[in-house]
C-alpha positions as CSV (number, residue, x, y, z in Angstrom):
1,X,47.5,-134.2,147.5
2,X,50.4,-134.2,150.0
3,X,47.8,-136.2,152.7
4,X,47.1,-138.8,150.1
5,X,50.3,-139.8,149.0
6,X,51.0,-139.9,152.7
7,X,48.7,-142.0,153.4
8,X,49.4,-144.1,150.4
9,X,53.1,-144.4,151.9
10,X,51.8,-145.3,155.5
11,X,49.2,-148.0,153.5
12,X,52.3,-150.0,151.6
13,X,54.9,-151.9,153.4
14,X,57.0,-151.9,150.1
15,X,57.8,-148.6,148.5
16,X,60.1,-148.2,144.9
17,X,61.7,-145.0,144.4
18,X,62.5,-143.9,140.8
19,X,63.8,-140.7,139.3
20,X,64.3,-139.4,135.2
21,X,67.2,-141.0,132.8
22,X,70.9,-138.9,132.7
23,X,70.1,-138.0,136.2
24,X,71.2,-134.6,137.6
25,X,71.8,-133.7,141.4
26,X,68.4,-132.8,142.2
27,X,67.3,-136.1,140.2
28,X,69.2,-138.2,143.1
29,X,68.4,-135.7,145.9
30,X,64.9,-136.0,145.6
31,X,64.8,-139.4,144.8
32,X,67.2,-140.3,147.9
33,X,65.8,-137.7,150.1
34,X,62.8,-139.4,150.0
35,X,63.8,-142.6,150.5
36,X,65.9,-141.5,153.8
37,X,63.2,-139.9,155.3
38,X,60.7,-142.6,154.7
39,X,63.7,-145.3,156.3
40,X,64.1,-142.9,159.0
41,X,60.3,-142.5,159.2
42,X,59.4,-146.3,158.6
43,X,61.8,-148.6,159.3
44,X,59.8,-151.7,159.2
45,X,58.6,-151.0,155.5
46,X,61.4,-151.7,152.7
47,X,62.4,-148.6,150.7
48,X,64.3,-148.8,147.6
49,X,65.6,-146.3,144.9
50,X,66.6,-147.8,141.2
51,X,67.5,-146.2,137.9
52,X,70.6,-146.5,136.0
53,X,73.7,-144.9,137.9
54,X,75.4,-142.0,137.0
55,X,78.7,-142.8,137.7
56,X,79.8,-138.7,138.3
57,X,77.4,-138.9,141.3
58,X,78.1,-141.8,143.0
59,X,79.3,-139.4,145.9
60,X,75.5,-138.9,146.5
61,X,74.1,-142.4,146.2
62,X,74.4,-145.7,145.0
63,X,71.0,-147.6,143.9
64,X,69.5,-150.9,143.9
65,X,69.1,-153.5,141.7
66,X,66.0,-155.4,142.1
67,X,64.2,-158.3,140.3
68,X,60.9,-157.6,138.7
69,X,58.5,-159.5,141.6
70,X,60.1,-157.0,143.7
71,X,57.1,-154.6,142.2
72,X,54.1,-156.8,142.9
73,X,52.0,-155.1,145.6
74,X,54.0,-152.1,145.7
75,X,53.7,-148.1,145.9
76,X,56.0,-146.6,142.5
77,X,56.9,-143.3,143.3
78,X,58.6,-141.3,140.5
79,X,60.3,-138.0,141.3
80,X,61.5,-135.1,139.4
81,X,60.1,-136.6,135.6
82,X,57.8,-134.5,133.9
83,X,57.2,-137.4,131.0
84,X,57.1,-141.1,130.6
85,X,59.2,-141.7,128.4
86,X,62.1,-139.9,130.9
87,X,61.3,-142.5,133.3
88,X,64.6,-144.2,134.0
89,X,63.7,-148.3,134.5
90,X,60.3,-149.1,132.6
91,X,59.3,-151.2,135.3
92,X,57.9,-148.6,137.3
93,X,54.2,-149.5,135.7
94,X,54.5,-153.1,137.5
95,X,53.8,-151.5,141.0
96,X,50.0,-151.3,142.4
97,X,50.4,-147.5,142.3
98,X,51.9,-144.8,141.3
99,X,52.4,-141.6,142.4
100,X,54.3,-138.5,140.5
101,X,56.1,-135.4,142.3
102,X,57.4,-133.7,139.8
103,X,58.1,-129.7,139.2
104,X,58.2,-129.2,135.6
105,X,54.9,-128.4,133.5
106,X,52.4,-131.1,133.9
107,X,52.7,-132.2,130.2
108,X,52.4,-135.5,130.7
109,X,49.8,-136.1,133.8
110,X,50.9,-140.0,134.5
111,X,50.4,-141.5,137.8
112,X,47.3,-142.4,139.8
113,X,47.9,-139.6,142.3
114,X,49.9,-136.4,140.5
115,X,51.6,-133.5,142.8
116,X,53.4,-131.3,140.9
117,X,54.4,-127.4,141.8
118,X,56.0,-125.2,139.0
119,X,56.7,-122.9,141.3
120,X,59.2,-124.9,143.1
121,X,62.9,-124.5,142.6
122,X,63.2,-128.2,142.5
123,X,62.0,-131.7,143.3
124,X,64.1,-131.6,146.8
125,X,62.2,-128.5,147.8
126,X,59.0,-130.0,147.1
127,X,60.4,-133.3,149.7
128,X,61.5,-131.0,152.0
129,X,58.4,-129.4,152.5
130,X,56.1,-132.8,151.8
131,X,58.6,-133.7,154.9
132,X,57.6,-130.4,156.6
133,X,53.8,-131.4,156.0
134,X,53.7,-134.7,157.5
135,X,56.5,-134.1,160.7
136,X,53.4,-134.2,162.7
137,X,52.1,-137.4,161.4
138,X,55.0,-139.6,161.7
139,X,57.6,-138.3,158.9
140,X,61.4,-138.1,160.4
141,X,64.4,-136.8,158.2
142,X,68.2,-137.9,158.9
143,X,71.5,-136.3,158.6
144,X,71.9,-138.2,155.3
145,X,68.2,-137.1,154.2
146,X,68.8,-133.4,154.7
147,X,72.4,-133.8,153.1
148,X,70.5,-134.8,149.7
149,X,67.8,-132.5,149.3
150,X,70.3,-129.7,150.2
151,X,72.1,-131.2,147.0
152,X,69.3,-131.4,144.7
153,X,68.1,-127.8,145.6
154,X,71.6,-126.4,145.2
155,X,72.6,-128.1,141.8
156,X,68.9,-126.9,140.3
157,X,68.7,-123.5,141.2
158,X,73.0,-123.3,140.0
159,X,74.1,-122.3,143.8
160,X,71.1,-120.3,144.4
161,X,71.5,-117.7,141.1
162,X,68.5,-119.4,138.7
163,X,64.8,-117.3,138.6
164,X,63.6,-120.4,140.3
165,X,64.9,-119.6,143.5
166,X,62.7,-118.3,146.0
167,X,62.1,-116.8,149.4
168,X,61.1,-120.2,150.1
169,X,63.9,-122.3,148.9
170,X,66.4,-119.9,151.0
171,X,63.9,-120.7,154.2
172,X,64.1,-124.5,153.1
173,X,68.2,-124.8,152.7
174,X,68.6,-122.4,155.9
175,X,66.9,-125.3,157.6
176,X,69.0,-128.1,156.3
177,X,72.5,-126.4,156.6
178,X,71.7,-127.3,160.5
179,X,71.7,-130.7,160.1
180,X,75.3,-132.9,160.5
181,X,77.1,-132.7,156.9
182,X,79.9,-131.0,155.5
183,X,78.8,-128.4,152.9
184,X,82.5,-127.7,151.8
185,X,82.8,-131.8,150.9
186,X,79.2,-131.8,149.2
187,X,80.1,-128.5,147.2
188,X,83.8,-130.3,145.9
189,X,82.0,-133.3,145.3
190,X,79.6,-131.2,142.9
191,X,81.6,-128.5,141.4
192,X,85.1,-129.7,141.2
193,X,86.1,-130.6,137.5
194,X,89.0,-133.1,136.4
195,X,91.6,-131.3,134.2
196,X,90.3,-132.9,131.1
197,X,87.1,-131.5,131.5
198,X,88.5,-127.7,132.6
199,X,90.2,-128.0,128.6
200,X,87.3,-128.6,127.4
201,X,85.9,-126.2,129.0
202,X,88.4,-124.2,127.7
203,X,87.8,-125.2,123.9
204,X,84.2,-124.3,124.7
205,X,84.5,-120.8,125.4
206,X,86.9,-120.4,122.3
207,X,84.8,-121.7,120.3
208,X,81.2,-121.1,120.6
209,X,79.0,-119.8,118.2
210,X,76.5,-116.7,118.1
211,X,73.7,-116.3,116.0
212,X,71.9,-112.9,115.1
213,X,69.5,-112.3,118.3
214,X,71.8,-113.6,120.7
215,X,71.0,-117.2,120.5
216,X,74.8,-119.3,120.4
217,X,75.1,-122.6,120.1
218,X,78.1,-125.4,121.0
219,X,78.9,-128.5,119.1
220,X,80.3,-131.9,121.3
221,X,80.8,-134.4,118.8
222,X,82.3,-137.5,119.5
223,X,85.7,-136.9,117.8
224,X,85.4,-133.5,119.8
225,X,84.8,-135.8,123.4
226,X,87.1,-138.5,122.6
227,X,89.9,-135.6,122.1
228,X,89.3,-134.5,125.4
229,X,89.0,-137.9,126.9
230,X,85.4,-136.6,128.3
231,X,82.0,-138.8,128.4
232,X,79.1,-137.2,127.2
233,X,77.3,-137.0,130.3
234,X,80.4,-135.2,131.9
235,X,79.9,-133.0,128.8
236,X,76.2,-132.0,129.7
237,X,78.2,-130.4,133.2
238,X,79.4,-127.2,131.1
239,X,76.3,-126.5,129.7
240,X,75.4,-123.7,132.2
241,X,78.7,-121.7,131.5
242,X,77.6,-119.4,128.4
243,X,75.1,-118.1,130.1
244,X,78.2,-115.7,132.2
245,X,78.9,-114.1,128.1
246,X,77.2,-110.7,127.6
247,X,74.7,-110.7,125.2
248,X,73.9,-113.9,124.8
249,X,70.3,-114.5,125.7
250,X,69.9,-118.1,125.0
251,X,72.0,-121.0,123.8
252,X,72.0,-124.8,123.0
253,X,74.4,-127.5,123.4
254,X,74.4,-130.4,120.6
255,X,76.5,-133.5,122.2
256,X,76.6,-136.4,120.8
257,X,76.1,-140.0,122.0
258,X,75.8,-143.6,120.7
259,X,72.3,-143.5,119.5
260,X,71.1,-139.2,119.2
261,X,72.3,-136.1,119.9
262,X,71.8,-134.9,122.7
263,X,70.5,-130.8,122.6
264,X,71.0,-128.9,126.1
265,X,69.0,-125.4,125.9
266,X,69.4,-122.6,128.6
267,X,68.0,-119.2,128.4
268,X,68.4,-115.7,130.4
269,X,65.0,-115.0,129.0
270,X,62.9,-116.6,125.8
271,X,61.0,-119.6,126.7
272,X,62.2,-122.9,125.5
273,X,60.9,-125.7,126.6
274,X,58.6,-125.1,123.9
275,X,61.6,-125.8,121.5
276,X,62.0,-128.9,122.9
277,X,58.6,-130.4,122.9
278,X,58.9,-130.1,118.9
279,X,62.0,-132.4,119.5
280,X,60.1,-134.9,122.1
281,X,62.1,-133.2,124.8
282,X,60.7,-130.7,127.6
283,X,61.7,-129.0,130.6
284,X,61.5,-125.5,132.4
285,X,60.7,-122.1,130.5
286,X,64.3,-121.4,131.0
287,X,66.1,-124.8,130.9
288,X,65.3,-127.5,128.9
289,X,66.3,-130.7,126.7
290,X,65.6,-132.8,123.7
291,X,67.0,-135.3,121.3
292,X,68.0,-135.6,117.8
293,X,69.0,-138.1,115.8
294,X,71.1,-136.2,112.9
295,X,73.5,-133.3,112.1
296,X,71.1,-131.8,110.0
297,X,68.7,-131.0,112.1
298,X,70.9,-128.7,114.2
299,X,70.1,-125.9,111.7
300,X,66.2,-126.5,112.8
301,X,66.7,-126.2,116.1
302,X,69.2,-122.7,116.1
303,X,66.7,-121.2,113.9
304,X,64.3,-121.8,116.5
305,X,66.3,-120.6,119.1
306,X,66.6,-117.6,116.9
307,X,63.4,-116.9,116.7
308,X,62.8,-117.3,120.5
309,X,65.6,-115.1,120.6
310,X,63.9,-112.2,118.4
311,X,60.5,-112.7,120.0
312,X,61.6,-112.0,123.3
């Protein structure tokens, strides 16, 4: 699969790069990874990346915004989105075809030309090593290249501590470290919090919930952000932090936004991406995401977490 979509990208002379909606750093990294290599690879073909931009990651790229005929007679690539409807920019069905890389469970098999890898740690991996694959038949990476994927492999395996990290992803980030960017900027960039954000932090970890089985659960609503002066996708950064309490063994975040409530689930253990297909969400066995659109269904979704809980 890796030689077709290679020679897919050396057939098209325009190439569109998309990525999933509420984009995380592996989101961008693979998505303009990509793009860098094929620029440095192709400069004669015209490479773009689009999506919605999350304004907390500007540090790592800024996208473009394209008209519609920009699509006609075009490869679509879409990285790191395991479903349609995650697709950030529905135009990505305009282009002549359209390839997935993706690492999540193949749920959702869209695309004319499908590689995904559930054993990868993330999407960047998987362009490092399509990068890897074709060296020999043209592909070049950059300074700027290697500075993303190293991102998006860092913010999806949560500095290297997640189950999905590997022998190989060490062998992979060992390899970009060498290249000509600051790790100490990228890692600020990522990691550092404004003060509103370390109170609510703070609030958080006072006032979390636990459930019989060891399933806890967190409650963002929007009198709760507004308080704190946060945005809801600044809220979505904390939602790693219960998993440091002792004997918790899997726990959901329920933030609100304009239009649904946003549900954030992590485990140490039970599988629950299962949880949040019944939701229309998905994910990894051990992080995940879905939506609802009311406060009572919160009760739903922690009994299910529960039961996950007790099962496992």
């Amino acid at each position: 699969m890796k030689q077709k979509i290679l020679e897919a990208i050396q057939k098209y002379e325009k190439i569109i790069i998309h990525r999933h909606v509420r984009p995380d750093p592996d989101a961008y990294g693979s998505q303009g990874g990509l793009a860098e290599i094929l620029r440095a690879s192709y400069p004669e073909k015209t490479i773009y990346t689009v999506g919605q931009e999350e304004r907390t990651l500007n540090f790592l790229r800024r996208l473009d915004h394209i008209p519609d005929n920009a699509y006609e007679g075009a490869l679509v690539i879409v990285c790191d989105t395991a479903n349609k409807e995650r697709i950030c920019d529905s135009r990505y069905t305009l282009g002549e075809l359209l390839v997935k890389i993706d690492h999540h469970p193949n749920e959702d098999p869209y695309g004319d030309l499908i590689w995904v890898d559930t054993t990868a740690s993330s999407v960047s991996e998987m362009i490092y090593e399509f990068y890897l694959f074709g060296k020999e038949q043209g592909l070049k990476i950059s300074d700027e290249a290697a500075r993303l994927l190293y991102a998006g492999i860092v913010g999806d395996t949560g500095r290297f501590l997640y189950p999905s990290t590997t022998e190989k992803t060490f062998m992979y980030a060992g390899d970009l470290i060498h290249f000509n960017f600051s790790r100490t900027e990228l890692y600020d960039k990522m990691y550092e919090l404004p003060p509103n954000l370390v109170k609510l932090n703070g609030y958080v970890l006072q006032n979390f919930e636990v459930l019989p089985g060891g399933a806890a659960f967190m409650i963002m609503n929007q009198e709760l952000l507004q308080t704190f002066s946060v945005v809801p996708s600044e809220a979505s950064l904390l939602v790693s932090n219960l998993g440091d309490v002792a004997g918790i063994k899997a726990w959901a975040y329920f933030i609100e936004e304009d239009d649904q409530i946003r549900v954030r689930l992590r485990s140490k253990g039970p599988i629950i991406n299962k949880i949040a297909q019944k939701y229309k969400g998905g994910g990894h066995p051990l992080a995940a995401g879905a939506s609802i659109y009311s406060w009572d269904e919160v009760e739903q979704v922690m009994q299910d977490l529960v039961t996950a809980c007790n099962h496992y």
